[in-house]
N, CA, C and O atoms as CSV, one atom per row, in Angstrom:
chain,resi,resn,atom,element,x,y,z
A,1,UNK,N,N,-18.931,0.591,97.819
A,1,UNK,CA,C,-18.951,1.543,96.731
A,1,UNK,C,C,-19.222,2.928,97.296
A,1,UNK,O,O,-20.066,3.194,98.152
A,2,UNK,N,N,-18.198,3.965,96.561
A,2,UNK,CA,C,-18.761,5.147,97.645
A,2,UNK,C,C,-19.692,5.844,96.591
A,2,UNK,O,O,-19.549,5.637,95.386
A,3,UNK,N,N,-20.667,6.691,97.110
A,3,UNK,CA,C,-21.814,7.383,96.299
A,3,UNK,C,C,-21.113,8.737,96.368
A,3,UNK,O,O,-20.415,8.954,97.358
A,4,UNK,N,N,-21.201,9.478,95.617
A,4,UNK,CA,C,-20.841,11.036,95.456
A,4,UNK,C,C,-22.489,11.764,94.627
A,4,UNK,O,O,-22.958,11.373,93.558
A,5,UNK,N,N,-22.920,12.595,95.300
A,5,UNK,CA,C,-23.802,13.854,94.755
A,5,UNK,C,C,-23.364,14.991,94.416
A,5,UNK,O,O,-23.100,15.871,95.235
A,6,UNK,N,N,-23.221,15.123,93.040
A,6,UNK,CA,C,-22.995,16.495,92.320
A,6,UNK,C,C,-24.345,17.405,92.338
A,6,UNK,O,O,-25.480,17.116,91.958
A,7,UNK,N,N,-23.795,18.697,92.951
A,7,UNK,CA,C,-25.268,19.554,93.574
A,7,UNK,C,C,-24.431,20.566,92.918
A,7,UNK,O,O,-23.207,20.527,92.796
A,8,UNK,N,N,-25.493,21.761,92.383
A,8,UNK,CA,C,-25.788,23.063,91.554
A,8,UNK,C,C,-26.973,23.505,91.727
A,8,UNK,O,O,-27.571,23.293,92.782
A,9,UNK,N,N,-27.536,24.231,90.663
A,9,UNK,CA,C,-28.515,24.772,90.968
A,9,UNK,C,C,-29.835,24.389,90.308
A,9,UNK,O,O,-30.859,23.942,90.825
A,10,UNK,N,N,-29.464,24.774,88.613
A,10,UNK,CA,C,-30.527,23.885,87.540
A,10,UNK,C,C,-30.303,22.337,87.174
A,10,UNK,O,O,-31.113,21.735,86.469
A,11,UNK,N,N,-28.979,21.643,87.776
A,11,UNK,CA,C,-28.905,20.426,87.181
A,11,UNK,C,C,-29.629,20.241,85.966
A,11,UNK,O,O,-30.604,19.495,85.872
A,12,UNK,N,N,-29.044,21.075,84.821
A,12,UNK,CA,C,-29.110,20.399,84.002
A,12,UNK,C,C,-27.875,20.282,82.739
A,12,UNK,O,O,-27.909,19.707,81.651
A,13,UNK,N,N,-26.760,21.119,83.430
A,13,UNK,CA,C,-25.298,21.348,82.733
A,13,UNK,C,C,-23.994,20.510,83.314
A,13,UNK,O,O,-23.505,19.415,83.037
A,14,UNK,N,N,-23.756,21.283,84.005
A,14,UNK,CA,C,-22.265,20.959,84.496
A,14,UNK,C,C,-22.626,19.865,85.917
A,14,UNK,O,O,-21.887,19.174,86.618
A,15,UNK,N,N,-23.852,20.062,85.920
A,15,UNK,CA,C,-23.840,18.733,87.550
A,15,UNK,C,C,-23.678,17.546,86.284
A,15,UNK,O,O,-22.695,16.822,86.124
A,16,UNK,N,N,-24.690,17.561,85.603
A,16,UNK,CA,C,-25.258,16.521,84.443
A,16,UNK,C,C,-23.793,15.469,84.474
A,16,UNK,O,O,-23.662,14.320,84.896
A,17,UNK,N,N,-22.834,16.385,83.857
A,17,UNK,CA,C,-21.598,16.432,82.817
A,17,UNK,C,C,-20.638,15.427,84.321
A,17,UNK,O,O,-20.367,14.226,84.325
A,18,UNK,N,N,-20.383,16.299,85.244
A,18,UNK,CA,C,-20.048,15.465,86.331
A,18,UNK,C,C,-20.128,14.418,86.712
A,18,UNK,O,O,-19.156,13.668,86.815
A,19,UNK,N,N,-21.818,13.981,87.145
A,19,UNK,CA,C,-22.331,12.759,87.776
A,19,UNK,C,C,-21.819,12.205,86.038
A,19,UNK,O,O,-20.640,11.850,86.052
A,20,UNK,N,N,-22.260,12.123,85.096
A,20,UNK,CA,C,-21.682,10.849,83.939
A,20,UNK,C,C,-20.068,10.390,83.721
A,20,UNK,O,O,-19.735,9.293,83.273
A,21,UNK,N,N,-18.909,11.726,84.236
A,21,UNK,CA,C,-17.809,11.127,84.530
A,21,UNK,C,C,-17.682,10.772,85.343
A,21,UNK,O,O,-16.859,9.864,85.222
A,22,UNK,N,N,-18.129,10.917,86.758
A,22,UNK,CA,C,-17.622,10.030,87.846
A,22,UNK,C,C,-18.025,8.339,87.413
A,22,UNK,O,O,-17.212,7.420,87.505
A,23,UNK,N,N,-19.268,8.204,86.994
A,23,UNK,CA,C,-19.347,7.034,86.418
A,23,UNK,C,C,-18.809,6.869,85.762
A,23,UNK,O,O,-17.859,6.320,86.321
A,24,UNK,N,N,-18.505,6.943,84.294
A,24,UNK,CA,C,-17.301,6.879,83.394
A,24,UNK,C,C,-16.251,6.343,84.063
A,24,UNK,O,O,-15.820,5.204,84.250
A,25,UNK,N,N,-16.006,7.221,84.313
A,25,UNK,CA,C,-14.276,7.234,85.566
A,25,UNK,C,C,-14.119,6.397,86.426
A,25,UNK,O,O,-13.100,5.707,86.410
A,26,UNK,N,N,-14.946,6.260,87.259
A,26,UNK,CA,C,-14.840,5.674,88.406
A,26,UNK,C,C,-14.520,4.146,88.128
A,26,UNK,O,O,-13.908,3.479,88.962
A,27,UNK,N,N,-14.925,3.659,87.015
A,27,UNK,CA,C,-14.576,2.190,87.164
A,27,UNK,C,C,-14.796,1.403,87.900
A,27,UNK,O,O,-13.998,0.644,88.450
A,28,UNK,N,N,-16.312,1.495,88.058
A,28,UNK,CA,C,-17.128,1.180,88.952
A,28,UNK,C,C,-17.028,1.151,90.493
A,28,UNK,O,O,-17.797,0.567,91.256
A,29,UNK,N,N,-16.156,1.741,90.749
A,29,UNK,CA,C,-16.056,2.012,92.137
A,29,UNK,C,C,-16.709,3.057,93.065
A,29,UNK,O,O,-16.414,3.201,94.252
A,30,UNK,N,N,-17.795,3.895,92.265
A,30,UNK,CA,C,-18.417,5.110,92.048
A,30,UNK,C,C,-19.694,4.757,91.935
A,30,UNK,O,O,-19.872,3.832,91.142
A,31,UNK,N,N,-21.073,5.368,92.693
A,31,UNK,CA,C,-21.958,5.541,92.340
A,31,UNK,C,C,-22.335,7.140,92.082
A,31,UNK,O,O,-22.037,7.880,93.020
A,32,UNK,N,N,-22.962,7.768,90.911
A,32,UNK,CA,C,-22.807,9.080,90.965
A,32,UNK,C,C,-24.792,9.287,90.818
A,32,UNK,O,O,-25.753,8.679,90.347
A,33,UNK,N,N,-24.543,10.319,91.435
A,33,UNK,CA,C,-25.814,11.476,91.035
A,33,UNK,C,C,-25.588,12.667,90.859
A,33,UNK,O,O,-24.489,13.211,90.969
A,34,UNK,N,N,-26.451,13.093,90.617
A,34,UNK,CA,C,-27.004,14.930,90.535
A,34,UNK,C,C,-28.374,15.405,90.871
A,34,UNK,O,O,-29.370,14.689,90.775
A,35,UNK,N,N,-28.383,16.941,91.366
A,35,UNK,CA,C,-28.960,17.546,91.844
A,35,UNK,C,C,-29.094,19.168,91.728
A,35,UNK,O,O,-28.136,19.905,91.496
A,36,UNK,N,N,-30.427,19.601,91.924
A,36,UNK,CA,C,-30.258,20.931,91.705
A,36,UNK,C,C,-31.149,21.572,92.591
A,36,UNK,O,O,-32.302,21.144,92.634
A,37,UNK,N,N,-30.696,22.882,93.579
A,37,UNK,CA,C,-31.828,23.180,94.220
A,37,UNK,C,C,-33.170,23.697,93.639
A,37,UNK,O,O,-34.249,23.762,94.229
A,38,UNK,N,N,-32.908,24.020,92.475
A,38,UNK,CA,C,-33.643,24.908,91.423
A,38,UNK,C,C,-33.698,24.222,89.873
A,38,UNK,O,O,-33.246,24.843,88.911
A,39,UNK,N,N,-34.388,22.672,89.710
A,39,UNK,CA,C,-33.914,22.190,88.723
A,39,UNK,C,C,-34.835,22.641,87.352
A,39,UNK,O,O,-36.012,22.995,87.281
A,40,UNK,N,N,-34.015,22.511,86.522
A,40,UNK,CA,C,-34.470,23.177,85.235
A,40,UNK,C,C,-35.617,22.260,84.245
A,40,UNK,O,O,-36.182,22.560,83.193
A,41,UNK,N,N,-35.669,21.015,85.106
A,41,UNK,CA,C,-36.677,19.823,84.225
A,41,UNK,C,C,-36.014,19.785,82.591
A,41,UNK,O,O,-36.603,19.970,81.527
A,42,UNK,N,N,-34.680,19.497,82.830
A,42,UNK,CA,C,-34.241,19.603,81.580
A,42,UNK,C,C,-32.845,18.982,81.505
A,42,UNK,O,O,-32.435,19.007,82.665
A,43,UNK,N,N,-31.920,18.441,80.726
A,43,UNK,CA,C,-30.559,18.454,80.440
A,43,UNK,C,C,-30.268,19.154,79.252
A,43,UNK,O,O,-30.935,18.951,78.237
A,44,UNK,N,N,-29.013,20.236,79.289
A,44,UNK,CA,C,-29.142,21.485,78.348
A,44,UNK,C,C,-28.629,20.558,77.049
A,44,UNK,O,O,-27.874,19.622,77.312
A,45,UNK,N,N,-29.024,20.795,75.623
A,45,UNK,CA,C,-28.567,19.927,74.892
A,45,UNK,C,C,-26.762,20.215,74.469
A,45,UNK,O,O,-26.088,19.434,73.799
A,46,UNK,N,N,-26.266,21.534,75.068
A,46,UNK,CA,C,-25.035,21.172,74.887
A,46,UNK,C,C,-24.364,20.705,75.464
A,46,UNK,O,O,-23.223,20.591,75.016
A,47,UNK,N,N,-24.688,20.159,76.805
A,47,UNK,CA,C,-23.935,19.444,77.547
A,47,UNK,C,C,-23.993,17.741,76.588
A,47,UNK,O,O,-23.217,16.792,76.474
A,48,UNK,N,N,-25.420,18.098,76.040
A,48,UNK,CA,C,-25.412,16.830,75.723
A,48,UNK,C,C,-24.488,16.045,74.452
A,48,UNK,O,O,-24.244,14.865,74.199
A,49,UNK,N,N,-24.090,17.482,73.755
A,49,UNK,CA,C,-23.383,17.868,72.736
A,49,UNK,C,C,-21.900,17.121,73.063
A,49,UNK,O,O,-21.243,16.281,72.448
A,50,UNK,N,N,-21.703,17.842,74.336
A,50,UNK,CA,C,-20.221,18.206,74.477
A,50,UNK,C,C,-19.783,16.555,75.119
A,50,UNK,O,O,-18.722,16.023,74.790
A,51,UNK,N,N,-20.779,15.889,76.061
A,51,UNK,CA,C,-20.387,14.420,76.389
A,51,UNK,C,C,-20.318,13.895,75.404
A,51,UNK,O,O,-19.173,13.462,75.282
A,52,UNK,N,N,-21.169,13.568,74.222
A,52,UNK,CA,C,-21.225,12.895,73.040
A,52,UNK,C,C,-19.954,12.750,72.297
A,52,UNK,O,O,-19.427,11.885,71.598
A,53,UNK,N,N,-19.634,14.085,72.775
A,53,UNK,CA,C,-17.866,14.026,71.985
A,53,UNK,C,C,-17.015,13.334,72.731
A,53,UNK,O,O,-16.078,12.747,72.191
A,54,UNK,N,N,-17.221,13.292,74.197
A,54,UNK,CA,C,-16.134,12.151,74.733
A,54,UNK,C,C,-16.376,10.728,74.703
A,54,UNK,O,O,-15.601,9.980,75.300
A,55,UNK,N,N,-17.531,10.202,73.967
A,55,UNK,CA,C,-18.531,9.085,73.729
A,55,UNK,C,C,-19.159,8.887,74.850
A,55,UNK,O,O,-19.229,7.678,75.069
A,56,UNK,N,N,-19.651,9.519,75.666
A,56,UNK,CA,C,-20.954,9.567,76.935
A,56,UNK,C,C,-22.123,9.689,76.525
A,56,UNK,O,O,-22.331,10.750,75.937
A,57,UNK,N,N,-22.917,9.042,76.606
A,57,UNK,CA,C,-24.423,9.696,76.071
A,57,UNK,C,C,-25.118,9.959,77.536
A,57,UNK,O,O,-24.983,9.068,78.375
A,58,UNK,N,N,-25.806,11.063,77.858
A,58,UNK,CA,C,-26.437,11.634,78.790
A,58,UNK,C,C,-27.950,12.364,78.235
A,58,UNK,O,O,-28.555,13.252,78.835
A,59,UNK,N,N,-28.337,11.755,76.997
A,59,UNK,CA,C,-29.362,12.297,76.373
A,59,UNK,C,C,-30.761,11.527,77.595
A,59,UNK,O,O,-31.197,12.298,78.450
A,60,UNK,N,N,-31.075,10.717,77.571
A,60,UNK,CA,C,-31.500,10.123,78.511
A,60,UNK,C,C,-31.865,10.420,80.005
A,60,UNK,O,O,-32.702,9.874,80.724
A,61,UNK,N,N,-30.458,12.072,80.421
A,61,UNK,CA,C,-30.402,12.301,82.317
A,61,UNK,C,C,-32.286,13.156,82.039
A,61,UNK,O,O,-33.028,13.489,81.115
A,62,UNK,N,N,-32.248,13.144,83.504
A,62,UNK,CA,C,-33.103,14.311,83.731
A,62,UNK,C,C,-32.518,15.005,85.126
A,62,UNK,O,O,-31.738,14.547,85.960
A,63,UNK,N,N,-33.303,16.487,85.042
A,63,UNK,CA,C,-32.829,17.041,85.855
A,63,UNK,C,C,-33.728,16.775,87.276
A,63,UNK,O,O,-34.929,16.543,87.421
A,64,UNK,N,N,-32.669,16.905,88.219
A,64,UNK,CA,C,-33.995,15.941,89.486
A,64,UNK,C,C,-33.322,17.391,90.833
A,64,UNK,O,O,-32.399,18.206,90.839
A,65,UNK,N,N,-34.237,17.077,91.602
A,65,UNK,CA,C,-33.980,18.074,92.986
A,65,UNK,C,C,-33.140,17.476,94.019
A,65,UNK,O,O,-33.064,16.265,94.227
A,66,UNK,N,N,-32.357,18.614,94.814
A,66,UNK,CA,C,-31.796,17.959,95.974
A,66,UNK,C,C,-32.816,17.541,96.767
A,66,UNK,O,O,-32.337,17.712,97.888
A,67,UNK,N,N,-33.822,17.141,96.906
A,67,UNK,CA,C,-34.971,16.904,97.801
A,67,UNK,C,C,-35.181,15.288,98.054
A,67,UNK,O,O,-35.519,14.605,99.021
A,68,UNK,N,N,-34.766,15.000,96.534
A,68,UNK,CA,C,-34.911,13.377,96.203
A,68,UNK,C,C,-34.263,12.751,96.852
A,68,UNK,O,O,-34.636,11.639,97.225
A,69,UNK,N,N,-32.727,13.427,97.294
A,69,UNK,CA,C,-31.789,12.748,97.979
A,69,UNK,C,C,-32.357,12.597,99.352
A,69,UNK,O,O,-32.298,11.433,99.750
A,70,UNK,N,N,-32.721,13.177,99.924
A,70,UNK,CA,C,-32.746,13.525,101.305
A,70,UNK,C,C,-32.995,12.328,102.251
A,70,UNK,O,O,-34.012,11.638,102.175
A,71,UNK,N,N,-31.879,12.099,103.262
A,71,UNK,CA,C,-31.955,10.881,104.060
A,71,UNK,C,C,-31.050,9.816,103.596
A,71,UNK,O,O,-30.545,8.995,104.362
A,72,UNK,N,N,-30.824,9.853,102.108
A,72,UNK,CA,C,-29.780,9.166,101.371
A,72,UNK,C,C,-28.469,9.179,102.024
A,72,UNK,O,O,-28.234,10.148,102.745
A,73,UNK,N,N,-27.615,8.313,101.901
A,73,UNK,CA,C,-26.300,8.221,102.587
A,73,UNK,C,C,-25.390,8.649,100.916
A,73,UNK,O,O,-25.302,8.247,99.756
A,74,UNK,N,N,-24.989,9.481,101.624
A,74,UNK,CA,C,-23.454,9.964,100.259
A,74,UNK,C,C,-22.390,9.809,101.227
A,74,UNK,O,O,-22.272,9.694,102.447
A,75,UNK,N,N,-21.589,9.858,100.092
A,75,UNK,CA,C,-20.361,9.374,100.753
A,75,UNK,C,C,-19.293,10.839,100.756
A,75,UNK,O,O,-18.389,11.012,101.572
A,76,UNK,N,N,-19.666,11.810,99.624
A,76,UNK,CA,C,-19.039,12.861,99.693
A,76,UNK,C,C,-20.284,14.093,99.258
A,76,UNK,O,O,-19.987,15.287,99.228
């Protein structure tokens, strides 16, 4: 399975929105995360808005640091 890390800054928008389609998408062939160097301790609620409309729920993410990863094997 390959892992992919979606990195920004506040992770709490458009990384968010990412890491839940690669899962989505991926069809399980995908492990996804996110990251932010500067995270906002938050997921913005319109992202949360805007997945809801593609039927994703991401109410649940939190926003986490690139720090967490570190040493982790990604694949991209």
């Amino acid at each position: 399975m390959k892992r992919v890390l979606v990195l920004c800054t506040g992770n709490s928008c458009r990384s968010q929105m990412a890491e839940a389609l690669f899962r989505e998408l991926g069809n399980g062939l995908w492990e996804s995360f996110s990251a932010g160097s500067a995270p906002s301790c938050y997921v913005h609620p319109l992202a949360i808005e805007a997945m809801n409309q593609r039927g994703i729920d991401i109410s649940n993410g939190s926003s986490k640091s690139v720090s967490e990863f570190e040493g982790q094997e990604i694949s991209w």
